[in-house]
N, C-alpha and C positions, 0 to 999 in steps of 0.2 A: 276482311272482317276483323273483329277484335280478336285480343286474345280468347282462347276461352277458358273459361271458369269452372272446374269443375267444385261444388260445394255441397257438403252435406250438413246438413241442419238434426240434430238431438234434440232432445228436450230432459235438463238434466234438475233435480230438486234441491229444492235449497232445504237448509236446514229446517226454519219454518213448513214446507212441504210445497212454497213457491215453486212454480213451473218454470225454466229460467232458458232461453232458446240458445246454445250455442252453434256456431257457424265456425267449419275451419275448410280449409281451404292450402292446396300443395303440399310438398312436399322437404322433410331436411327437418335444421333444427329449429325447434319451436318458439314462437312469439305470442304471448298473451297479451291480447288487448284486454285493459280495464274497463267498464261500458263508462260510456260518460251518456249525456243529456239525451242527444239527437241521436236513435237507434234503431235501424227495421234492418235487420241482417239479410232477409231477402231480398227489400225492394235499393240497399247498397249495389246490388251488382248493374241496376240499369244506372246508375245517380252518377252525374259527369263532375257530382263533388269526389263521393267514396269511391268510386267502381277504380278508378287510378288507386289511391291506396291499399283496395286488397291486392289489385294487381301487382304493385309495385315490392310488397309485404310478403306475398305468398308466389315470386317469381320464384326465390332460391332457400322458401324456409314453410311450414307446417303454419300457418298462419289463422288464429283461434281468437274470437271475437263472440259477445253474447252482448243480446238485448238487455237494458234492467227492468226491474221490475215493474209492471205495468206500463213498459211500453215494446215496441216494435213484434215482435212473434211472443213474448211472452207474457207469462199469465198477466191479463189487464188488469182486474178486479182485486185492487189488491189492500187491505187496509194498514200494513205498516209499510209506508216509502221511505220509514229512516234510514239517516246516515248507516247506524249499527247493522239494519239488512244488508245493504248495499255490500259493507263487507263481509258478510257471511254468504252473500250471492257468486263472490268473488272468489270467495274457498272453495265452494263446492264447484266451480267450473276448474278450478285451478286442481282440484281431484280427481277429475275425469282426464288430465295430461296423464300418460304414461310411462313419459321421460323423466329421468332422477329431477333436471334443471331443464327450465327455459328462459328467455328472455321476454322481461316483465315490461309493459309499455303501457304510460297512464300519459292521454290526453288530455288538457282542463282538468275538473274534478277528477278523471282517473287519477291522477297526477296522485293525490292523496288515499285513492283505494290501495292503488300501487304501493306507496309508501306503507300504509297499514300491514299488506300483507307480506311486504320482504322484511321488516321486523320481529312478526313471529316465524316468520318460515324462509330465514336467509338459506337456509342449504338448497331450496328449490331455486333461488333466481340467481343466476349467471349474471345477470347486469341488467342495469333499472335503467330505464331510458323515459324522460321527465318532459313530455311536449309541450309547451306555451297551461303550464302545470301550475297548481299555487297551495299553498300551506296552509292556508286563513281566506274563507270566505268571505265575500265584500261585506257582510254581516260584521263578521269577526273582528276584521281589520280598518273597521269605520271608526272615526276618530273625532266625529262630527254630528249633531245631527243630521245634519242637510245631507250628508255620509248613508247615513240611515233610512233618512227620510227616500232617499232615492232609490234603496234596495226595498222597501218595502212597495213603490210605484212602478216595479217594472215587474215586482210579483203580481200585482194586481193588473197591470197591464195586458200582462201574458193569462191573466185566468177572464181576459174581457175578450184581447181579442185575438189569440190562438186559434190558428188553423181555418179563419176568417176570409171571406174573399174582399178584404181589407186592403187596399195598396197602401194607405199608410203604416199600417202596422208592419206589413208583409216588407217593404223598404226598410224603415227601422229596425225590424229585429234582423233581419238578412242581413245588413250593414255593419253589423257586430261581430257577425263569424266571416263572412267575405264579402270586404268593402270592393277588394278587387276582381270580385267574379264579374263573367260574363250576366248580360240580360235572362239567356239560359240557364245558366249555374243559379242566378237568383231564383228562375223561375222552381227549378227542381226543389230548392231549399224549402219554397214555400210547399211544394206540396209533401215536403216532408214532415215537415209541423201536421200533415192532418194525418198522415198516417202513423204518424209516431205514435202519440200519448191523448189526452183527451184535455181540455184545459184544464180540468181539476187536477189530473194527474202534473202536469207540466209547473203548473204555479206549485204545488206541492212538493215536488223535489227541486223547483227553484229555491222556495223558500229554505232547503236542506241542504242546498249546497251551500246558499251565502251564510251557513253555521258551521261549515268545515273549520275543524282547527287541528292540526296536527304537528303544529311549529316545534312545541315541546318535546316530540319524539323524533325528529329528523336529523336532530346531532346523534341518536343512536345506530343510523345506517353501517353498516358496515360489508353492504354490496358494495362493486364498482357502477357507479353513478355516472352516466351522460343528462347533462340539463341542456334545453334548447327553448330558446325564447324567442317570437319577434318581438323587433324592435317598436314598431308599429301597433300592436297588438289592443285594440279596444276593448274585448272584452275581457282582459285580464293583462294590466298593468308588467308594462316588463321590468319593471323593480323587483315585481315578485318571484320572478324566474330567478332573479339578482340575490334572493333574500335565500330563498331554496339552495342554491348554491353556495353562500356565505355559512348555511347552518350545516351542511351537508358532507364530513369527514373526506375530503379528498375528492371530492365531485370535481367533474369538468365541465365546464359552462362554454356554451358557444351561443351568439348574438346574429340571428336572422332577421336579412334584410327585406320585412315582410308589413302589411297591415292587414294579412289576415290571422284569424285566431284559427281556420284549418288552411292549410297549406295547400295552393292549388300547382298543379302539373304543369300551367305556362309562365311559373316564375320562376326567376332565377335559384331561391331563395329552398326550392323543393332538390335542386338537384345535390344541394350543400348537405340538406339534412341527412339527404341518403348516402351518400359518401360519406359524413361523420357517422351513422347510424353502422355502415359496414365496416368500416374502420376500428372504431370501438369495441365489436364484438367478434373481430376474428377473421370475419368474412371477407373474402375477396372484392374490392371495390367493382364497384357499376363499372361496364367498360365505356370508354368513351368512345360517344357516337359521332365525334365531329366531322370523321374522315366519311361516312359517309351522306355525309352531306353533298359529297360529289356526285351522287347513282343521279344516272341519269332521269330524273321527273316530267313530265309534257307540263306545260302552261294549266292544262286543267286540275292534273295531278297535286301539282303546288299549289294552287286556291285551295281544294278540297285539305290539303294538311295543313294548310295555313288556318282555316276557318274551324278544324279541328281541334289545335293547339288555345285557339279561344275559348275551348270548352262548349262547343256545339256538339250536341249528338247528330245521328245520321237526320233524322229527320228535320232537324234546324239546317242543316247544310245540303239537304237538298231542296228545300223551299229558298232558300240565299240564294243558292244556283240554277236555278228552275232546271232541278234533274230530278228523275223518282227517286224515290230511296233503295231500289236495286241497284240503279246505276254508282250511287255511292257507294252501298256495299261493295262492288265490285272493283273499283279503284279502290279502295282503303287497303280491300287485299290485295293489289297490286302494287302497293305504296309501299304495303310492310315487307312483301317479297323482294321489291326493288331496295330497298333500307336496309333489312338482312333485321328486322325486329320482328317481335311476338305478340304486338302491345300499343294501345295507344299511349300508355302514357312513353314509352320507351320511344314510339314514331314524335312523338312534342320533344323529347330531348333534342331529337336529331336537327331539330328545326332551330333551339335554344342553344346548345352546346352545351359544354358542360362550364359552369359559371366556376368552377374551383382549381379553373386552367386561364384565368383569365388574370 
């Protein structure tokens, strides 16, 4: 069986009086995630997108993650989705830590929530860690009309057909954050879109993000800075990983070999980040799983982790193999005990190696 999760969900108020759902998760020192777009902090722990990233986040650290506003647990109905909340939704989770410092992590848009708040409040963040991050919304940094033209057609797109049982749109927009997921990874995506936000809500902070601009204040950092971009990256040009890092006092930029904008657990490209990511801040690297790549596995054993590592959940993989989904629970946890792992995403390494030994 997987690892398991234990997570406790709050509900902490933003300054406005917004209901704002925070999720944390293990134990050690702390990591705040910034929210960015796509956010249901409960229904993350079944998603074969997130359920590896909390696990992976909150194996050896206090790992703290919130819905934004009007989406995933928290308050829906909400009439200001500005940028300006966004960061003030951001304080008031960042007030509920009870450690002096943690470390700050902004995905996409967080990227720039992030940057907001280690500028007023450097003595809380230990180190800002910037993932496939950008300074200037495609709004912002549109140079063109057709520039323009295009961010205002995927706003109106996403407020047509969000959350639709649409295979074109549902293709199209999935193909933006993971061109490389599995048939399953897509499918979860899609039904993440209906639980997330409402299309008003979604076109709404779309329309908010592509107005981000915080260029002008990013030469004031004076955290230690990790930037991580892929190379591949569709939904946010890896220039701008290159721009953040160029403005950024002593930043460190590392270049992933990746075409998705979130990071999945059977590419090479996840194993990098996380060893830059432990590297950085102190902590003991991932150990490498290569050696036991030797435990002895049956024939059936290795289908099942193989069909794993593509990002199937149990019940994709026993429909694949015509077994119930007992039976697969039951070799998985025979797989991990035979592996000497905790975790699916830690059983995919074993499968991968570690790509920073290569």
């Amino acid at each position: 069986m997987a690892m398991m999760l234990r997570q406790t969900i709050r509900l902490s108020k933003s300054r406005d009086g917004t209901a704002i759902a925070v999720a944390s998760c293990g134990a050690g020192p702390v990591i705040l995630k910034a929210a960015h777009w796509l956010s249901h902090v409960d229904h993350d722990l079944e998603s074969p997108v997130w359920r590896p990233w909390v696990e992976a986040l909150s194996a050896n650290h206090r790992y703290v993650r919130y819905d934004p506003r009007g989406c995933g647990l928290s308050e829906r109905y909400v009439e200001d989705l500005s940028v300006a909340r966004w960061y003030e939704d951001l304080e008031a989770v960042a007030d509920t830590i009870d450690t002096p410092q943690f470390i700050l992590l902004g995905l996409s848009q967080g990227g720039a929530l992030a940057i907001n708040y280690a500028l007023h409040y450097p003595e809380r963040v230990s180190h800002l860690i910037l993932m496939n991050a950008y300074s200037q919304g495609a709004w912002t940094r549109a140079k063109t009309d057709a520039e323009r033209l295009e961010c205002e057609t995927l706003v109106n797109f996403v407020r047509i057909g969000w959350g639709r049982e649409n295979p074109a749109f549902c293709e199209f927009f999935t193909n933006l954050f993971i061109p490389g997921g599995t048939a399953e990874q897509h499918r979860w995506w899609g039904e993440l879109e209906r639980l997330t936000a409402s299309p008003e809500v979604a076109s709404q902070l779309l329309y908010e993000m592509h107005r981000i601009d915080v260029l002008d204040l990013v030469g004031q950092l004076t955290v230690p800075t990790l930037i991580l971009h892929c190379r591949g990256d569709v939904r946010v040009p890896f220039g701008e990983g290159l721009k953040l890092a160029a403005a950024i006092p002593h930043a460190e930029f590392v270049a992933l070999d990746s075409r998705n904008h979130v990071l999945l657990p059977s590419e090479p490209a996840w194993r990098v980040f996380f060893d830059h990511l432990a590297r950085f801040t102190g902590q003991a690297p991932a150990r490498s799983l290569n050696g036991l790549r030797q435990a002895t596995l049956t024939p059936a054993e290795e289908a099942v982790l193989r069909l794993m590592a593509e990002g199937l959940d149990n019940r994709a993989i026993a429909e694949r193999l015509n077994k119930s989904e007992k039976t697969v629970r039951n070799q998985l946890s025979t797989i991990f005990d035979k592996l000497g792992v905790r975790s699916r995403a830690e059983a995919i390494v074993s499968v991968l190696g570690n790509p920073g030994q290569h």
